[in-house]
C-alpha positions in Angstrom: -30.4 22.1 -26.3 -33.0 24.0 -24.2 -36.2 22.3 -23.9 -39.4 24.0 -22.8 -42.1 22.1 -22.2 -45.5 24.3 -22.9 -48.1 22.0 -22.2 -48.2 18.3 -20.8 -51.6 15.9 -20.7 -55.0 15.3 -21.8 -55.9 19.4 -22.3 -52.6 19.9 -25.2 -49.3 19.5 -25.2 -46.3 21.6 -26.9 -43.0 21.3 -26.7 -40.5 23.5 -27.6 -36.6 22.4 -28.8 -34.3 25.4 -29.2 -30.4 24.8 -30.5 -28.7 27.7 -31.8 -30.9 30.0 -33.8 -33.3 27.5 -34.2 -36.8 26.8 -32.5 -39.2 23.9 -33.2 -42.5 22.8 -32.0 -43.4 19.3 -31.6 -47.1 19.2 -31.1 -49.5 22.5 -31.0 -52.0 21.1 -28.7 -53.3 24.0 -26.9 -55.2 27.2 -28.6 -52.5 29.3 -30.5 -53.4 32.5 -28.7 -51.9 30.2 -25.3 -49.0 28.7 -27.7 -47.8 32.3 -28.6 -48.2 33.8 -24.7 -46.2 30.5 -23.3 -43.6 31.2 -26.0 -43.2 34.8 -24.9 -42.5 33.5 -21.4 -39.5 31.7 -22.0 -38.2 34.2 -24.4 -38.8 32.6 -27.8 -41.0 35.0 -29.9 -43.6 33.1 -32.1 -42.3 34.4 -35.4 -39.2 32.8 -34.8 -40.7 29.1 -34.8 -39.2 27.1 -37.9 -41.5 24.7 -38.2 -44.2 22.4 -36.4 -43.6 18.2 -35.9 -47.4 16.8 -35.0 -46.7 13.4 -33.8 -50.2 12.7 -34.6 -53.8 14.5 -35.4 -55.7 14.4 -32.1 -57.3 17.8 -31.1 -54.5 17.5 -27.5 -52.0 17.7 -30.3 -53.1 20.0 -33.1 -56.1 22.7 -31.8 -53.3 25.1 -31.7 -51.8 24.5 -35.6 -54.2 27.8 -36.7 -50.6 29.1 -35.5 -49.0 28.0 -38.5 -50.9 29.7 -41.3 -50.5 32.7 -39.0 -46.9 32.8 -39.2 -46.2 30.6 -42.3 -44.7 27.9 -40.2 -43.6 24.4 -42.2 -45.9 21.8 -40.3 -44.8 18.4 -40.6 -46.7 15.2 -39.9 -46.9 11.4 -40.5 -48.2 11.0 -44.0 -51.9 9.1 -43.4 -51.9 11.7 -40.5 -53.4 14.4 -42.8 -56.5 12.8 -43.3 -57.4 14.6 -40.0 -55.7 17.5 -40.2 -57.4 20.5 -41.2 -57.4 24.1 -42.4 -53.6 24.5 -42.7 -52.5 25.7 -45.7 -51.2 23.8 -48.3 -47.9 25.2 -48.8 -47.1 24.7 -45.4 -48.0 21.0 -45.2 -45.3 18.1 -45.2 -45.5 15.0 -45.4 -43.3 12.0 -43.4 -42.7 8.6 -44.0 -42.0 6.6 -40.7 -38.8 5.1 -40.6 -37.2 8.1 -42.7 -34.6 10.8 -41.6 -35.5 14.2 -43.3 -32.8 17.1 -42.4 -34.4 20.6 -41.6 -33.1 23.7 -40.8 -29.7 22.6 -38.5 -31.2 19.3 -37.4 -31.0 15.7 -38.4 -34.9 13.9 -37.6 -35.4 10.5 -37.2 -39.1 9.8 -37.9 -40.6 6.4 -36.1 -43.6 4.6 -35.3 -45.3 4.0 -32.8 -48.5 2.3 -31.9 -51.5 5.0 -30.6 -55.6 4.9 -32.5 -54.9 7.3 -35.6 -54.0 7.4 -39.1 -50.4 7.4 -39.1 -48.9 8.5 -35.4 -45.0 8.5 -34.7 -42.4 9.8 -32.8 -39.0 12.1 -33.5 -35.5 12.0 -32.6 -33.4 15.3 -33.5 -29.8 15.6 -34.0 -28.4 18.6 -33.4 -24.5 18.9 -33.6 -23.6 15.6 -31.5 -26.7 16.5 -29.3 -29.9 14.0 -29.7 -33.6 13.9 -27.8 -36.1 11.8 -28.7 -39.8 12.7 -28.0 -42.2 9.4 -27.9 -46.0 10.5 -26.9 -49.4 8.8 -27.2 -48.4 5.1 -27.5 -49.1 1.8 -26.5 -46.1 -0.1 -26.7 -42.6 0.7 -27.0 -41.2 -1.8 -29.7 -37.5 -2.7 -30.1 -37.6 -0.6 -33.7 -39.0 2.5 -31.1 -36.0 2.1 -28.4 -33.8 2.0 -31.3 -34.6 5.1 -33.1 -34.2 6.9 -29.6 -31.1 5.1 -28.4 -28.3 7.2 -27.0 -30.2 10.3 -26.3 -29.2 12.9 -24.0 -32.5 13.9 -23.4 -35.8 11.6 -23.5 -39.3 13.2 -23.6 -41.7 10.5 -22.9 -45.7 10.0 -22.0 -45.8 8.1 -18.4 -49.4 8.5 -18.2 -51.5 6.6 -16.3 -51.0 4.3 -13.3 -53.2 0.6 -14.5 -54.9 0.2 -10.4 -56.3 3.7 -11.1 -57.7 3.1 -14.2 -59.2 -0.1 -13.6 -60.4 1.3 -10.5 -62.1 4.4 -12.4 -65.5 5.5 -13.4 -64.5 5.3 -17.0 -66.4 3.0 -19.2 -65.2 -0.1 -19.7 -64.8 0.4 -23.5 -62.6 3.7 -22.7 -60.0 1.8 -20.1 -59.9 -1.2 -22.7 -58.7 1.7 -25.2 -56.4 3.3 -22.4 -54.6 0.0 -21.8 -54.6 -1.3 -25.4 -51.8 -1.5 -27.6 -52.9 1.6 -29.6 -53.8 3.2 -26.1 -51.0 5.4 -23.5 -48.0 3.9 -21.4 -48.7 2.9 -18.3 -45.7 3.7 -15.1 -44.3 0.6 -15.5 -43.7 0.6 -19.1 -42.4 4.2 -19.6 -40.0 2.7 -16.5 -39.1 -0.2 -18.6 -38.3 1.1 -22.1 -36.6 3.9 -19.7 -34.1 1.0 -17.8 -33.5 0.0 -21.6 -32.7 3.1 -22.5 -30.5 5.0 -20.1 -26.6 4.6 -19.7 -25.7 6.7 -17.1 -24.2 9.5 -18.9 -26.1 12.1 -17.5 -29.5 12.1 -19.3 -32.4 14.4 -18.8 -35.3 13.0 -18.9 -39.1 14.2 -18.7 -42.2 12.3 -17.6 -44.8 14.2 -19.8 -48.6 13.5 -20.4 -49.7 12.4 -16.8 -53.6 11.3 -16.8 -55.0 13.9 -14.3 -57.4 11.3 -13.2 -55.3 7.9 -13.2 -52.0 9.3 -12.3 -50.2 10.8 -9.6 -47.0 12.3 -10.4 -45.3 10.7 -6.9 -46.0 7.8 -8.7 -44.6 7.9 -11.9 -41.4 9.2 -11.0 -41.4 6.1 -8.4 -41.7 3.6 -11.1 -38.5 5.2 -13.6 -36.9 5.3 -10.2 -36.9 2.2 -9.1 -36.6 0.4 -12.4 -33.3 2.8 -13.0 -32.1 1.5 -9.5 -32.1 -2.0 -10.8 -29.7 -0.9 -13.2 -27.7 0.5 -10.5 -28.4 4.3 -11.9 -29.3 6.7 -8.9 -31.0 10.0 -9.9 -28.7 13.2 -9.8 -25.7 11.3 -9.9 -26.4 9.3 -13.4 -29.3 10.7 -14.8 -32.0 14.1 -13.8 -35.5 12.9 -13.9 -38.6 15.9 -14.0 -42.3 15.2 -14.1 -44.5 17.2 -15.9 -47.6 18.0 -14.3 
């Protein structure tokens, strides 16, 4: 499974999963003109893209989605979710139920959900021929139902984004750090590091730090946290599992 993460944090994120002959997108959170460019650079032309997984209707997620009705590409998202989704065409919009498994193309999904302020937000796991990553973003808790839709997966694609001293310690109003650190608000470091030591069995597993606050994170210490919390476990990097922070 290649990944290639397009964009990571606050200003849009994109991912994109390629097995076989088949690319996805989770998330089109950057303008489409970028989406198509950064697909060009890792050799996956846009016309190629199967379909679209939002994981939920925020602008960071979606402002690029204009890319869909250019190339006729199946977007799918939460069912609520398309209250706030707009100007895609209807014959490209899908519908998921948390909790389901829908089978597209060559993969398997697992749809979950998770706990973020929107209509109806969740998280995937996709199955591809023995082969399994998970992709949680945007969430406030991870729930035992969360770590066991993404259980055994060789590759975990998860938010670490803020660090709680820094955001506390902010200029942001208090009303925006109450959201941050809510339930319905972003992981902190220690709790991507948690449901990660829950997670990981020392088989090897890739894992990506994604959606980094640019103001109440620092990179240095997010991988610390996952570190130190897989250390507990007795789990050293590069021997039991690869760890990479997206900036």
């Amino acid at each position: 499974m290649k990944v290639d993460i397009l964009a990571s944090g606050s200003k849009g994120n994109c991912i994109a999963l390629t097995a076989g002959e088949s690319t996805i997108l989770v998330d089109a959170g950057i303008a489409k003109t970028k989406i198509e460019k950064a697909l060009l650079n890792v050799g996956i032309t846009p016309n190629k893209i199967q379909s679209i997984f939002i994981t939920h209707a925020h602008k960071d997620h979606t402002k690029g989605l204009p890319l869909a009705n250019k190339f006729k590409i199946p977007v799918y998202a939460g069912d609520d979710e398309w209250k706030s989704i707009k100007d895609i065409d209807e014959e490209i919009q899908y519908k998921l139920r948390p909790n389901n498994d829908v089978y597209i193309h060559d993969y398997q999904v697992k749809v979950f959900s998770t706990h973020h302020d929107a209509f109806c937000p969740v998280g995937y796991s996709f199955h591809f021929e023995g082969f399994k990553v998970s992709i949680c973003l945007d969430t406030g808790k991870v729930d035992h139902e969360m770590l066991e839709a993404m259980k055994d997966s060789d590759i975990y694609i998860i938010e670490s984004n803020h660090s709680i001293p820094m955001v506390e310690a902010s200029d942001y109003p208090n009303s925006v750090k109450a959201r941050i650190l809510s339930d319905v608000g972003h992981l902190c470091n220690t709790q991507t590091a948690f449901a990660l030591s829950k997670l990981i069995q020392g088989k090897g597993e890739r894992i990506y730090l994604t959606h980094l606050s640019s103001n109440n994170n620092i990179p240095a210490l997010a991988k610390m946290a996952t570190k130190r919390a897989l250390k507990k476990r007795g789990f050293k990097e590069n021997k039991h599992y690869r760890l990479e922070v997206i900036e």
